[in-house]
MISELUM-149823 format. One record per residue (C-alpha): z, y, x; residue in three letters; residue number from 1. Coordinates in steps of 0.25 Angstrom, whole numbers, always signed. Layout:
REM residues N
      c3      c2      c1   residuo   num
       Z       Y       X       ALA   NUM
...
REM end
This chain:
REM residues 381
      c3      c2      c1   residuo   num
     +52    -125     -55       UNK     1
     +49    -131     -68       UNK     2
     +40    -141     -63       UNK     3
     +50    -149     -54       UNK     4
     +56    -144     -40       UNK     5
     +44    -149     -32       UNK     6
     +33    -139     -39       UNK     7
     +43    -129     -40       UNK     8
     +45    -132     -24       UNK     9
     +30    -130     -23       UNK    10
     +30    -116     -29       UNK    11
     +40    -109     -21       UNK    12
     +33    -116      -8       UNK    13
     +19    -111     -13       UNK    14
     +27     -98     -16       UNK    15
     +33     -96      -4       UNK    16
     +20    -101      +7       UNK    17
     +13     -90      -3       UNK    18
     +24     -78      +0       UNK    19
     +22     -82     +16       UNK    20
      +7     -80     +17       UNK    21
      +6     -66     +13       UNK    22
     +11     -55     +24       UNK    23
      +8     -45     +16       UNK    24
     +19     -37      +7       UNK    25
     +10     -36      -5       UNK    26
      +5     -50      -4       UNK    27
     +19     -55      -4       UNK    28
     +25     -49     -15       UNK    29
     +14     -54     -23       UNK    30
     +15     -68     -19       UNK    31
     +30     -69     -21       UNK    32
     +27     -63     -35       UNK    33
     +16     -73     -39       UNK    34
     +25     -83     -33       UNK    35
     +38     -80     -39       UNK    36
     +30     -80     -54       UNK    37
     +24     -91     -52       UNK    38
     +35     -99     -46       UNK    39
     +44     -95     -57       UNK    40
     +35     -96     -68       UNK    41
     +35     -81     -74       UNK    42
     +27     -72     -81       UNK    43
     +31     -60     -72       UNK    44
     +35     -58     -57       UNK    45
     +36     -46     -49       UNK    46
     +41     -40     -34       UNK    47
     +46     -28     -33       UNK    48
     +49     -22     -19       UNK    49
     +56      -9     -21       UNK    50
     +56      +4     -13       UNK    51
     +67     +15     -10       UNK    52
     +63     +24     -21       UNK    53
     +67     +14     -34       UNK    54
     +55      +8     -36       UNK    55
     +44      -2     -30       UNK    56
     +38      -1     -17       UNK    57
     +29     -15     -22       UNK    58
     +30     -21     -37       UNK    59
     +23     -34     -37       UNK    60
     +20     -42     -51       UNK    61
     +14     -55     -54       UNK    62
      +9     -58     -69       UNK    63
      +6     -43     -73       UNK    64
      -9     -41     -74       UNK    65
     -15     -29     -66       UNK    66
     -18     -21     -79       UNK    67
      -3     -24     -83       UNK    68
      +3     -20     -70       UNK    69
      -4      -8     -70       UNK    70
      +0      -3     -84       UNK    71
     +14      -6     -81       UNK    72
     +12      +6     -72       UNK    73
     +21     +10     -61       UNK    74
     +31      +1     -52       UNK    75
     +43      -1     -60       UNK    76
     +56      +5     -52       UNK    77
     +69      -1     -49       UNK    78
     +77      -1     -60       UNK    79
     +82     -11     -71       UNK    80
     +81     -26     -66       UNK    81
     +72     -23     -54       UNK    82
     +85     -14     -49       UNK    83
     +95     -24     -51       UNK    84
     +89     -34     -43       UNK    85
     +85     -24     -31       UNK    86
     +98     -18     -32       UNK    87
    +106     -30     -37       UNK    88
     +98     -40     -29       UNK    89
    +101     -51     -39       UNK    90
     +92     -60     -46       UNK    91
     +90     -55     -62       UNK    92
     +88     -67     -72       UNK    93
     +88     -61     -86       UNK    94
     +83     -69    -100       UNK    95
     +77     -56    -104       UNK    96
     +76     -44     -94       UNK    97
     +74     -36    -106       UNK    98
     +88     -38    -112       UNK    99
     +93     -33     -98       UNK   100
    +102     -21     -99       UNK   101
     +94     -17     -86       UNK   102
     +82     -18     -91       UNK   103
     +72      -4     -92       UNK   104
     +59      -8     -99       UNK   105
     +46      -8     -93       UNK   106
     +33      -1     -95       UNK   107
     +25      -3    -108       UNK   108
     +15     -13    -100       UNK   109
     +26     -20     -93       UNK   110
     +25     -36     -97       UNK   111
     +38     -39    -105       UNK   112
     +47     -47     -97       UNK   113
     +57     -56    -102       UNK   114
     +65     -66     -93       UNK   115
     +67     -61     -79       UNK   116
     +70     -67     -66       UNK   117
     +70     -57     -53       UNK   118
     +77     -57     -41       UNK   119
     +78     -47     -27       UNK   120
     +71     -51     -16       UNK   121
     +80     -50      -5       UNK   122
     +76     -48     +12       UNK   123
     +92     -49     +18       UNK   124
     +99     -39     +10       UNK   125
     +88     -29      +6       UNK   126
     +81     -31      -8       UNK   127
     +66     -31      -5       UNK   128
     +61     -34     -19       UNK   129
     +63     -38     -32       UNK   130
     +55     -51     -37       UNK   131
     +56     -54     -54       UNK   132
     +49     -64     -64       UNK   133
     +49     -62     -79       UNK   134
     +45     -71     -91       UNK   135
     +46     -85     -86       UNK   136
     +37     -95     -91       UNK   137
     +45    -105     -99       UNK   138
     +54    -108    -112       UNK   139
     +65     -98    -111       UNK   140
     +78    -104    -114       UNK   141
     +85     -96    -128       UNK   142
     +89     -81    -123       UNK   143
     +88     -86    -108       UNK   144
     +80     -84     -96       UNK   145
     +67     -92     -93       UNK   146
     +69     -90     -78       UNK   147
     +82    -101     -73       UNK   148
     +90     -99     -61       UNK   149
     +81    -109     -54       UNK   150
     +70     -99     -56       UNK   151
     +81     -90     -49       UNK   152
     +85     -97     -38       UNK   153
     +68     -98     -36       UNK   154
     +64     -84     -37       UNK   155
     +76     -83     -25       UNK   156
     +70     -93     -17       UNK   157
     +55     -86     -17       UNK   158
     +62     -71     -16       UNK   159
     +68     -76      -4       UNK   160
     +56     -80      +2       UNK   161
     +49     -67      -3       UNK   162
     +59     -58      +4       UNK   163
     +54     -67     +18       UNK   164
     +40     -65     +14       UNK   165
     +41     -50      +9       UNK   166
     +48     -47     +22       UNK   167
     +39     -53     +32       UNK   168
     +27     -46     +24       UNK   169
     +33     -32     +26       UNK   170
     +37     -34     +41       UNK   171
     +22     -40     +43       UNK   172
     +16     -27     +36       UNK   173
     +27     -17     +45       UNK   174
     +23     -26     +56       UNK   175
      +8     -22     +54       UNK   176
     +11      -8     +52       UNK   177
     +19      -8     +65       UNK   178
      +7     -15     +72       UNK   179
      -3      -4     +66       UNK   180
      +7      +9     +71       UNK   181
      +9      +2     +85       UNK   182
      -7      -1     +85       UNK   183
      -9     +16     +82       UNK   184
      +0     +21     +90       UNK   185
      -7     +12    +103       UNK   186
     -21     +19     +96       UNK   187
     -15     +33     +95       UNK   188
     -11     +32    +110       UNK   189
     -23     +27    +114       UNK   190
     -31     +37    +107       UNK   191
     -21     +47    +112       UNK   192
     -25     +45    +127       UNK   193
     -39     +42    +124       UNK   194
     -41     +55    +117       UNK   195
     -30     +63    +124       UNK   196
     -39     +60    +139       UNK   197
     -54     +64    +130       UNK   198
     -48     +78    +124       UNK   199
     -42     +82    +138       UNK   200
     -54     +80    +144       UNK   201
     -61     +86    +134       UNK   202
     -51     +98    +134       UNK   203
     -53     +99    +151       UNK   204
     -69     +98    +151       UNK   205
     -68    +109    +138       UNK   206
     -59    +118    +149       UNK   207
     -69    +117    +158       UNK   208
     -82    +119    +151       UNK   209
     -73    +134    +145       UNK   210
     -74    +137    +161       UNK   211
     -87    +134    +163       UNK   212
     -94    +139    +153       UNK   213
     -94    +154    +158       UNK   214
     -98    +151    +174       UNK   215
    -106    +138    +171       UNK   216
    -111    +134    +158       UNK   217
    -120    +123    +162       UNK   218
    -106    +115    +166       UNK   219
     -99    +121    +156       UNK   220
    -109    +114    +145       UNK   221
    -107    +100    +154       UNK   222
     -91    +102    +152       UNK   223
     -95    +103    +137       UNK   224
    -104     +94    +136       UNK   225
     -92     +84    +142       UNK   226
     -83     +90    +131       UNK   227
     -92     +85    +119       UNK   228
     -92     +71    +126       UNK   229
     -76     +71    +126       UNK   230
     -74     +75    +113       UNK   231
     -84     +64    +109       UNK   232
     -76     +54    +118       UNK   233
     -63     +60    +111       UNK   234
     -71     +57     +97       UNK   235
     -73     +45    +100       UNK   236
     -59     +39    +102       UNK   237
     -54     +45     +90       UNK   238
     -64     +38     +82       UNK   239
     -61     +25     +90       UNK   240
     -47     +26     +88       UNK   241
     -48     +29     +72       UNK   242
     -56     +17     +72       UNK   243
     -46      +9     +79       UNK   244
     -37     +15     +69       UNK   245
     -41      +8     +56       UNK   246
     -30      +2     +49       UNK   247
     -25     -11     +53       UNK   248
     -22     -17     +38       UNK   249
     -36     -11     +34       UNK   250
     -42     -24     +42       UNK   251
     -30     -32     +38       UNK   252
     -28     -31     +24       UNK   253
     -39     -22     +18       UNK   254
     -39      -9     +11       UNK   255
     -32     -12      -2       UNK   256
     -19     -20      +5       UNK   257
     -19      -7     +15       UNK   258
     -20      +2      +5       UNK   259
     -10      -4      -4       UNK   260
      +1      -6      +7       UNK   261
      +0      +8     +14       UNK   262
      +3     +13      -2       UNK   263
     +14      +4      -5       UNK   264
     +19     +13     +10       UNK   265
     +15     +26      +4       UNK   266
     +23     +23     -10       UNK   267
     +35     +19      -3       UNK   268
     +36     +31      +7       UNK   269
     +33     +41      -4       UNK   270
     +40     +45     -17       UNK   271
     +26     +44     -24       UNK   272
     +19     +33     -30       UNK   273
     +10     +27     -22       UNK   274
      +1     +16     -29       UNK   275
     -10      +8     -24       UNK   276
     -20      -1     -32       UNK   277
     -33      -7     -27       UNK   278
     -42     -15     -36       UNK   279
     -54     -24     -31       UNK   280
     -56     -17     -19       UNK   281
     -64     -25     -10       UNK   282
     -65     -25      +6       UNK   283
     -74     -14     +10       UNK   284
     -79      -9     +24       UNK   285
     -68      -5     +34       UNK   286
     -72     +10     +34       UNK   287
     -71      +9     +19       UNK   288
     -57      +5     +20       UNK   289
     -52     +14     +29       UNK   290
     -57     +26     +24       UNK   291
     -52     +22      +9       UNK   292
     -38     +20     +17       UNK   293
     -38     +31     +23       UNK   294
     -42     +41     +13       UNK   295
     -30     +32      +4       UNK   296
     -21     +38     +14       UNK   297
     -25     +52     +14       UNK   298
     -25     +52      +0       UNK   299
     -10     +46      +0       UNK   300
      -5     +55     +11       UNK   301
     -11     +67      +4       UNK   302
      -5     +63     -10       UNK   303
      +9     +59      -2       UNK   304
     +10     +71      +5       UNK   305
      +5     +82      -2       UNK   306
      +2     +80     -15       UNK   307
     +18     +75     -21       UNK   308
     +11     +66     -30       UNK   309
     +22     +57     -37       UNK   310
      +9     +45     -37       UNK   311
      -2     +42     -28       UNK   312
     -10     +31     -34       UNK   313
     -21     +25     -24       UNK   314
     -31     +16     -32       UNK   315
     -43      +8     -23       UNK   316
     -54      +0     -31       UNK   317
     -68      -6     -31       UNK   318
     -78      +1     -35       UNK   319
     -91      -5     -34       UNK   320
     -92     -11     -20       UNK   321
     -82      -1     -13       UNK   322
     -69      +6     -18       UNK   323
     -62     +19     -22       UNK   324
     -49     +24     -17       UNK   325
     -41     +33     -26       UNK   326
     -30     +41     -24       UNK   327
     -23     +49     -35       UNK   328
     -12     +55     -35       UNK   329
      -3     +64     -44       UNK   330
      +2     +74     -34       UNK   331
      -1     +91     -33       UNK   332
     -16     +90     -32       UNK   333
     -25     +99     -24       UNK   334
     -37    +109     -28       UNK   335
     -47    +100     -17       UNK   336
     -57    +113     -18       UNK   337
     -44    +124     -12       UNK   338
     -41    +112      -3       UNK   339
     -55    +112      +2       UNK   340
     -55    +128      +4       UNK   341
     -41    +129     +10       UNK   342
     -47    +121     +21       UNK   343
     -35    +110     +18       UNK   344
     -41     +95     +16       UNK   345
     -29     +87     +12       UNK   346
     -37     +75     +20       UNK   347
     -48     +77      +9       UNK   348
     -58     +79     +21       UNK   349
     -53     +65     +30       UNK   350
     -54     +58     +16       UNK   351
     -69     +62     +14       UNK   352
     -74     +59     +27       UNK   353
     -67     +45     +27       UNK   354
     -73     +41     +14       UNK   355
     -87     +48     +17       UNK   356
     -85     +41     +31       UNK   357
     -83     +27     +22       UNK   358
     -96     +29     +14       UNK   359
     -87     +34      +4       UNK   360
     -83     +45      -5       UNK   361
     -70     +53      -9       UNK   362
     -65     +63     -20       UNK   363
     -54     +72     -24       UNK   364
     -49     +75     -35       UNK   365
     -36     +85     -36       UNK   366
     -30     +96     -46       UNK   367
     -17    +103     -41       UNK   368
      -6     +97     -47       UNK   369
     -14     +85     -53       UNK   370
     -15     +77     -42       UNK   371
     -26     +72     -33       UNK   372
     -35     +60     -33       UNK   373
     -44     +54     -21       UNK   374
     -56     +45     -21       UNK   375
     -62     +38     -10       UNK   376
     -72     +29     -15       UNK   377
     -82     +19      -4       UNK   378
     -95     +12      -6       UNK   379
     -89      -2      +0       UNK   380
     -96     -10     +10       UNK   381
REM end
């Protein structure tokens, strides 16, 4: 605001029109970030939407390199100031958050923050997320805070309209996965009856043909011969229908943004940490895509499920004009070699053929009690 009232008008107009334009979750906590920093004129911003285990579902910074964000290391958890104002749910205005008797420390690559402005972001009653700044860009007055309560009162204004935002974004995403589950369950009973009618055929026509084939097997090849053509019918509707299947947010976002929200799914409803990153990954062929996605979930069900890995880190990046998937995690491991003898797969089987089927390839590597990693990687189109 300190270059007059109507710039400073203009910005939180810009601010806003930007926040409504994305329907995305992702999307909009980064534009309310970028906003909020820039509005504000800081150094630092960050949005932080907790979950129900005392830490972050999503973590959001704005003026913190890649490289820096990645040596900071994990999400930070909900203590110190973050606590206070998601469990407080008042704004925080300190002169020096380091001084604060609340204050923990941060990691060794943490930027060192100073003055600090941050405040909850509220939808009704509920405490939806927790939006700061730190190190204003200006003259700080002696032992005082660079951030004014007029910065206050507009950080309140813009994390108004972010809990609006933030909120019709999730209801659009459950909205879409509603649409998605009602559009499978309609493919799963049509694929029911289609296929239900072939195989009761094919189960009548095999009947007859065992009655036949003692007293007439001239009719009884005939009955088999119709036989081989149900089951190729049969075949044929299950392919169709796996088609059909492909996931909806594959055409509509692409493999990186489905990958990244079926994760953040995964890292919520689990106690382990699930973590995604994709770098450079361009669009490649559909059959690509799918199979990268769906050997991603094989991989994360496995890990989730069976393996009580504490972290499941899932990496997708461009390698020459295609990409490779990479799934590690730190859980119980498995010999693949007794896998393969006990006649058990673990899905290591599916996983194969889908990338084979891609133009693809996939290794395993796993040591009982050292964890496992997968690696699918694709030629690109």
């Amino acid at each position: 605001m300190s270059h007059g009232p109507r710039s400073g008008l203009a910005a939180v107009s810009s601010a806003l029109l930007a926040m409504s334009r994305h329907l995305e979750v992702r999307d909009v906590l980064k534009t309310i970030v970028a906003s909020a920093r820039e509005l504000l004129d800081a150094q630092y911003a960050a949005l932080g939407v907790p979950d129900d285990h005392g830490g972050f579902a999503q973590f959001v910074v704005d003026g913190v390199s890649e490289e820096q964000w990645k040596a900071i290391g994990p999400l930070p958890r909900q203590h110190g100031i973050l606590a206070a104002m998601l469990h407080e749910a008042r704004a925080e205005r300190l002169a020096d958050v380091r001084k604060d008797p609340r204050f923990e420390g941060w990691p060794k690559a943490h930027p060192d923050l100073v003055d600090f402005l941050g405040l909850p972001i509220r939808d009704g009653d509920e405490v939806i997320g927790a939006l700061f700044l730190a190190n204003k860009n200006c003259e700080r007055p002696e032992g005082g805070c660079g951030f004014t309560e007029d910065d206050e009162e507009l950080l309140g204004i813009l994390a108004q309209h972010a809990a609006i935002a933030l909120t019709n974004a999730r209801l659009y995403e459950r909205s879409r996965e509603l649409t998605i589950a009602e559009e499978r369950s309609r493919l799963a009973h049509e694929l029911h009856d289609a296929v239900s009618q072939k195989l009761f055929s094919l189960r009548l026509t095999a009947q007859a043909a065992a009655r036949l084939v003692d007293r007439d097997p001239s009719r009884a090849k005939g009955e088999l011969q119709q036989v081989a053509a149900l089951a190729a019918e049969a075949a044929d509707e299950l392919r169709a229908a796996v088609v059909e299947l492909r996931p909806a947010a594959l055409d509509e976002d692409g493999l990186v943004a489905t990958l990244r929200t079926q994760i953040q799914v995964l890292d919520r409803a689990h106690s382990a940490r699930v973590t995604f990153a994709g770098h450079g990954v361009k669009a490649l062929p559909a059959s690509q895509e799918e199979a990268l996605l769906r050997v991603a979930q094989e991989a994360l069900h496995n890990a989730l499920r069976h393996s009580g890995a504490d972290h499941v880190d899932v990496t997708l990046d461009r390698r020459g004009g295609g990409a490779v998937l990479r799934v590690t995690d730190d859980g119980s491991g498995f010999d693949p070699q007794a896998v393969r003898r006990a006649g058990r797969h673990l899905g290591l089987v599916s996983m194969r053929d889908r990338a084979s089927g891609a133009g693809g390839s996939l290794t395993v590597e796993s040591v009982p009690g050292k964890g496992t990693v997968i690696e699918m990687e694709v030629p690109g189109g």
